[in-house]
C-alpha positions in Angstrom: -4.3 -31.4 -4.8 -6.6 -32.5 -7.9 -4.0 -33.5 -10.1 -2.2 -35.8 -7.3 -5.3 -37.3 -5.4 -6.4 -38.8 -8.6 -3.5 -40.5 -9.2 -2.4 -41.5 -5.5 -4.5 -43.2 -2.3 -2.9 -44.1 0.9 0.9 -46.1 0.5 1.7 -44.3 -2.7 5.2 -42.5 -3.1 5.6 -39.1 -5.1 9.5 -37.8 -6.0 9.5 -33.8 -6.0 11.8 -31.6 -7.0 12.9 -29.9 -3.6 12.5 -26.1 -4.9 9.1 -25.2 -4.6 6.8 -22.8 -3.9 6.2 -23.1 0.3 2.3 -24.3 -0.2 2.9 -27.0 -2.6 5.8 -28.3 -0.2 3.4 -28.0 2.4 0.5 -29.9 0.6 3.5 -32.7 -0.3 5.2 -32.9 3.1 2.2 -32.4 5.9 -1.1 -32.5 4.0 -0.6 -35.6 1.9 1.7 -37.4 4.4 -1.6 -37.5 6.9 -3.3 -39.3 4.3 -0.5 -41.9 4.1 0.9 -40.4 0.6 4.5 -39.7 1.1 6.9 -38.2 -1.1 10.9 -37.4 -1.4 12.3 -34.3 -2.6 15.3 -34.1 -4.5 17.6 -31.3 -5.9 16.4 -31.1 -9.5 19.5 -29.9 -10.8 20.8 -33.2 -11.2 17.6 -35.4 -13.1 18.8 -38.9 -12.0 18.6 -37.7 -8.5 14.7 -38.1 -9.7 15.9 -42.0 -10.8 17.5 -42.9 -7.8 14.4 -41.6 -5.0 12.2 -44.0 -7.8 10.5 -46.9 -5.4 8.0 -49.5 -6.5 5.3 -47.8 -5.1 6.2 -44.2 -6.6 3.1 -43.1 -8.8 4.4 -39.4 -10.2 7.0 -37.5 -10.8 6.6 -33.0 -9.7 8.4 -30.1 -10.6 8.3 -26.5 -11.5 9.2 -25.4 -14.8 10.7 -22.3 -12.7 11.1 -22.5 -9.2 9.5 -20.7 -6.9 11.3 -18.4 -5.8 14.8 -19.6 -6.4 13.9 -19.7 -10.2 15.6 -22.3 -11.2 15.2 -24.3 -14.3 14.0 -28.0 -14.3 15.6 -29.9 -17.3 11.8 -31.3 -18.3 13.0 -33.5 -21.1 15.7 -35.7 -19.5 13.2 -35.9 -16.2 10.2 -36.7 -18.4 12.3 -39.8 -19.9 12.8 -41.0 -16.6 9.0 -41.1 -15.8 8.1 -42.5 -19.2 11.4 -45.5 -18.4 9.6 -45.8 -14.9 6.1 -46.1 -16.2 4.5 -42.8 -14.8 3.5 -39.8 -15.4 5.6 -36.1 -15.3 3.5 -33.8 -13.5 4.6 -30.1 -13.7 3.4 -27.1 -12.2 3.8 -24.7 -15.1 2.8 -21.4 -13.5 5.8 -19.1 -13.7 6.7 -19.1 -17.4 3.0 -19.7 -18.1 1.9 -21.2 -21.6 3.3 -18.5 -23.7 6.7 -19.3 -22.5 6.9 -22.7 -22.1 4.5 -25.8 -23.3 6.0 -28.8 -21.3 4.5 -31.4 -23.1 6.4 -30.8 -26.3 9.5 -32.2 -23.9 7.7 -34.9 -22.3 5.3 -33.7 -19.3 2.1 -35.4 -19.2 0.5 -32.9 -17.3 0.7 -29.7 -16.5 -1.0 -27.7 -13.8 -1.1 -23.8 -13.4 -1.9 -21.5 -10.3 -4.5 -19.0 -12.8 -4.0 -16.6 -10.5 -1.0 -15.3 -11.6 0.5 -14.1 -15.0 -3.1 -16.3 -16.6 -5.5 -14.0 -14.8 -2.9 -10.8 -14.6 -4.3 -8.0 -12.0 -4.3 -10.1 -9.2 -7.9 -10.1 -9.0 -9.0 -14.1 -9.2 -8.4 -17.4 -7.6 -8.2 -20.5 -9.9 -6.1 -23.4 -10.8 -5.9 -25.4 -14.4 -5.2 -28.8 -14.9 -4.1 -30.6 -18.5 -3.3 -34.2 -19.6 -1.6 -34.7 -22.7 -3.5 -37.2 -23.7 -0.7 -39.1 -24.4 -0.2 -41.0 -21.5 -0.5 -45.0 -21.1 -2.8 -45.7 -18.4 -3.6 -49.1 -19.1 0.1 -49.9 -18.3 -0.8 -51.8 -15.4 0.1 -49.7 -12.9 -3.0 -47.4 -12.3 -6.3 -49.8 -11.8 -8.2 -46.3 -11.0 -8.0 -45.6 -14.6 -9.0 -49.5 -15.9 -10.9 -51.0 -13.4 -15.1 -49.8 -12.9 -15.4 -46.6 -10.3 -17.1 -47.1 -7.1 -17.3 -43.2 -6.9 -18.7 -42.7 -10.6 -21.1 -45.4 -11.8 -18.9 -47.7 -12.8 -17.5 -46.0 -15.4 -14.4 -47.2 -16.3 -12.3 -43.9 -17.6 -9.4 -44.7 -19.8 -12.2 -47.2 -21.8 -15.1 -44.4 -21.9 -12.9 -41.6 -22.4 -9.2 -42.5 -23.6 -7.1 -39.5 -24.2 -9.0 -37.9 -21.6 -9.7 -40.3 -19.1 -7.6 -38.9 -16.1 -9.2 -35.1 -16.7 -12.7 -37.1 -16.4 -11.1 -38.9 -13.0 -10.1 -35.6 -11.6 -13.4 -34.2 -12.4 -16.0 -36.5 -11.3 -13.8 -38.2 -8.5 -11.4 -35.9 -7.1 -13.3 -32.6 -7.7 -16.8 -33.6 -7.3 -16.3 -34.9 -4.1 -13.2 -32.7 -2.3 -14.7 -29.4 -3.9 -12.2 -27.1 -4.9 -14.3 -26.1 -8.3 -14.2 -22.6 -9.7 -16.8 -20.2 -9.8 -18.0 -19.1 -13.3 -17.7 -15.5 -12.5 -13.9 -15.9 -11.5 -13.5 -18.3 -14.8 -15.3 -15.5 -16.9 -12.3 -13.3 -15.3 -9.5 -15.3 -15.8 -10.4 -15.6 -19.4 -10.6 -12.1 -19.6 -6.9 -12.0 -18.5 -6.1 -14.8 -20.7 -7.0 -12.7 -24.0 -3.8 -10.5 -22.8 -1.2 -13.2 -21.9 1.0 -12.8 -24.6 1.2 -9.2 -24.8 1.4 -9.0 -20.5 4.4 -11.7 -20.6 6.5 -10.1 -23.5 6.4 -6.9 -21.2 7.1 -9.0 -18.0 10.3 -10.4 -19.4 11.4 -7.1 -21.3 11.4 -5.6 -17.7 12.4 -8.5 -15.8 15.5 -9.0 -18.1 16.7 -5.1 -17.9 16.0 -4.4 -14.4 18.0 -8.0 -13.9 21.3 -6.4 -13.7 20.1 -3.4 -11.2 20.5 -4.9 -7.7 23.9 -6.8 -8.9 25.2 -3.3 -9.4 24.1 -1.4 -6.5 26.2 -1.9 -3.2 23.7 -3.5 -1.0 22.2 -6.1 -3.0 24.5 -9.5 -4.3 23.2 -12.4 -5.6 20.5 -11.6 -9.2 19.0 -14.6 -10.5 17.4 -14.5 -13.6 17.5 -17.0 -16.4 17.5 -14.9 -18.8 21.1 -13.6 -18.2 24.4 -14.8 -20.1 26.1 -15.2 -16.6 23.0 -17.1 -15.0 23.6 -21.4 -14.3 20.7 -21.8 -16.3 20.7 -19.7 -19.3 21.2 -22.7 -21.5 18.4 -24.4 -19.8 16.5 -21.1 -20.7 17.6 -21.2 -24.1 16.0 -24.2 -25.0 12.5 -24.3 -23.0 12.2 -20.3 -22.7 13.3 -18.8 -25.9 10.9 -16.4 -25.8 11.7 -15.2 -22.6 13.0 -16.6 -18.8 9.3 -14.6 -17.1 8.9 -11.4 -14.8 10.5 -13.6 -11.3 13.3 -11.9 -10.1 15.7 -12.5 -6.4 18.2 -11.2 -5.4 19.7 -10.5 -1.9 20.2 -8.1 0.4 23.6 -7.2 2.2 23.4 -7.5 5.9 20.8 -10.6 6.2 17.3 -11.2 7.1 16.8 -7.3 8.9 18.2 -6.2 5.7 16.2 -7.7 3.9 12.7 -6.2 5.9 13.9 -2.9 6.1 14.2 -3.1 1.9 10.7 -4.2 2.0 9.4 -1.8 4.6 11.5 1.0 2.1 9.5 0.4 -0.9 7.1 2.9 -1.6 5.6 1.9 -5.7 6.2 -1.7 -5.3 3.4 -3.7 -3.2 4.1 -6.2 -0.7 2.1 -9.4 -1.8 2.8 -13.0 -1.8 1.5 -12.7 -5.2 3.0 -13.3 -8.5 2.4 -12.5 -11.7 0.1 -9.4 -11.0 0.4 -6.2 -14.1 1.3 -4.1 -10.9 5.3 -4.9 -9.2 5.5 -6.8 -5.9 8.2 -7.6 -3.2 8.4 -10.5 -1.0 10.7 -11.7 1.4 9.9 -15.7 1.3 11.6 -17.0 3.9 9.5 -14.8 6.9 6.4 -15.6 4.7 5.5 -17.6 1.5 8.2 -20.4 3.1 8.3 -19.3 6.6 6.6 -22.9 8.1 9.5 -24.5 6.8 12.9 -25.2 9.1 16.3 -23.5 8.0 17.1 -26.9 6.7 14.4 -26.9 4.2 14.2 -23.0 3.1 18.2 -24.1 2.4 16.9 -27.1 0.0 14.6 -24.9 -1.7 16.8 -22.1 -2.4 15.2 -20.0 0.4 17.8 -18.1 2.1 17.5 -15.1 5.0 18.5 -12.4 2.4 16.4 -13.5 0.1 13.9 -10.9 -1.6 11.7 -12.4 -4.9 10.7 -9.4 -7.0 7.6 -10.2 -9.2 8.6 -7.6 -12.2 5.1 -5.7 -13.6 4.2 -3.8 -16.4 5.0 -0.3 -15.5 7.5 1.7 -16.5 10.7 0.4 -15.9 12.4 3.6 -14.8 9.6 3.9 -11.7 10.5 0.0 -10.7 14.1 1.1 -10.3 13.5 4.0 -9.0 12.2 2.4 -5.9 14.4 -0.5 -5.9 17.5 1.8 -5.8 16.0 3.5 -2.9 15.0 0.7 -0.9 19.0 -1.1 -1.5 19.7 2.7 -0.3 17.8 2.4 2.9 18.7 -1.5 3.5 22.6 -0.1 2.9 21.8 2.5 5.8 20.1 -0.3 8.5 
């Protein structure tokens, strides 16, 4: 909501990818559209389809790197050359692979935006958010007077002049923040730096597990459908190649023979697996999106973002890889038996 209320006010246009997490759709389609902020969402598997939603009032371009939960891969590069031939900034929500696995601004983001709460803090413990500019972008082009003309909410202060490469972190700050209030506490950021110290050790052991326990629920009888990245057989695994080579994260779907009341009685089955709408936690967790993280949405727009009845997104922890199996091969058995 920072990173986009800086940039937009009432009669501004965002294009969005069209697979993402439920509460960012939410903020895009209900929240923002009150305040006169509209946006399109598009299927981000083709990037022109970001081109041809473009209008004159559009002021960003949003995606995941990974989506949530169809994990999918957004091809950052070829939509970043769009925004930079359209005259606006790439905005992606980087949360997922996390910055160990991906840096989207070596492919042409201008800025990135992570829910801390997941694989940055780690244990599941701390809500926060983190926003980063490139410091790369060209505000004065013209098409953004918030950035080159005085604030009337700060003094005056003009902030691509006073503070160039980090003029729009200094707008979201003193403007957007200031004023709306979403700021961290400094126990929670003492926290999530705590978590932080761990990342790169945490993720190599979320992907290890992620990618071997990929092929699990393809193999057992009541489960179709793995998606995971990192696979040879996945759509995306040359997308994953080059922005993920170390590693496609810990997300993993799959679904579940027999539909939706398959797919609760798998999650009621689970016995060492939690049921949170977190991700990203050191412990395993199971979700079934479409009855919760995307259950505000109609059929037609869990369909657009991936989201379907048999869905179940398994956020792949740290533990031993035999116990996460264990209990997913019992839960397939009791989904089998409903």
């Amino acid at each position: 909501m920072t990173a986009i209320l800086t940039l937009c006010e009432s009669g501004d246009h965002i294009v969005s990818a069209s697979t993402l997490y439920g509460g960012t759709y939410t903020l895009l389609e209900v929240n923002l559209r009150k305040l006169g902020i509209e946006t399109t969402f598009v299927n981000p598997d083709d990037p022109e389809n970001f081109r041809r939603a473009l209008k004159p009032n559009t002021k960003l371009l949003y995606a995941e790197t990974l989506g949530n939960p169809l994990i999918n891969i957004v091809d950052i590069e070829a939509v970043g050359k769009i925004a930079r031939e359209a005259g606006i900034p790439l905005i992606v929500d980087n949360t997922v692979p996390s910055p160990y696995l991906c840096r989207p601004f070596e492919w042409g983001a201008d800025i990135v935006v992570h829910s801390a709460t997941k694989y940055i803090g780690g244990h599941g413990t701390t809500m926060g958010g983190v926003i980063v500019e490139s410091g790369k972008f060209p505000w004065g082009n013209g098409k953004f007077p918030g950035m080159t003309e005085p604030s009337r909410g700060y003094h005056g202060v003009i902030f691509h002049e006073t503070f160039g490469d980090f003029g729009y972190t200094m707008k979201a700050r003193m403007e957007t923040l200031r004023t709306f209030g979403p700021s961290i506490s400094p126990f929670n950021s003492w926290m999530l730096l705590q978590g932080l110290e761990t990342l790169p050790v945490r993720m190599e052991r979320h992907c290890a597990n992620a990618l071997r326990g990929g092929e699990v629920p393809r193999a057992a009888s009541a489960g179709v459908m793995g998606q995971l990245p990192g696979l040879p057989n996945n759509k995306y695994h040359k997308l994953a190649q080059k922005y993920l080579p170390k590693g496609a994260s810990g997300l993993l779907n799959f679904g579940v023979k027999g539909g939706a009341k398959a797919g609760e009685k798998f999650i009621e089955a689970a016995t060492f697996m939690s049921h949170l709408a977190n991700i990203g936690d050191a412990k395993t967790l199971i979700i079934h999106p479409a009855s919760t993280t995307h259950r505000q949405m109609s059929e037609e727009e869990q369909a657009k973002a991936g989201v379907t009845p048999d869905m179940i997104r398994i956020s792949v922890g740290l533990e031993t890889l035999d116990d996460i199996l264990w209990d997913v091969d019992n839960a397939l058995s009791a989904a089998a038996k409903a």
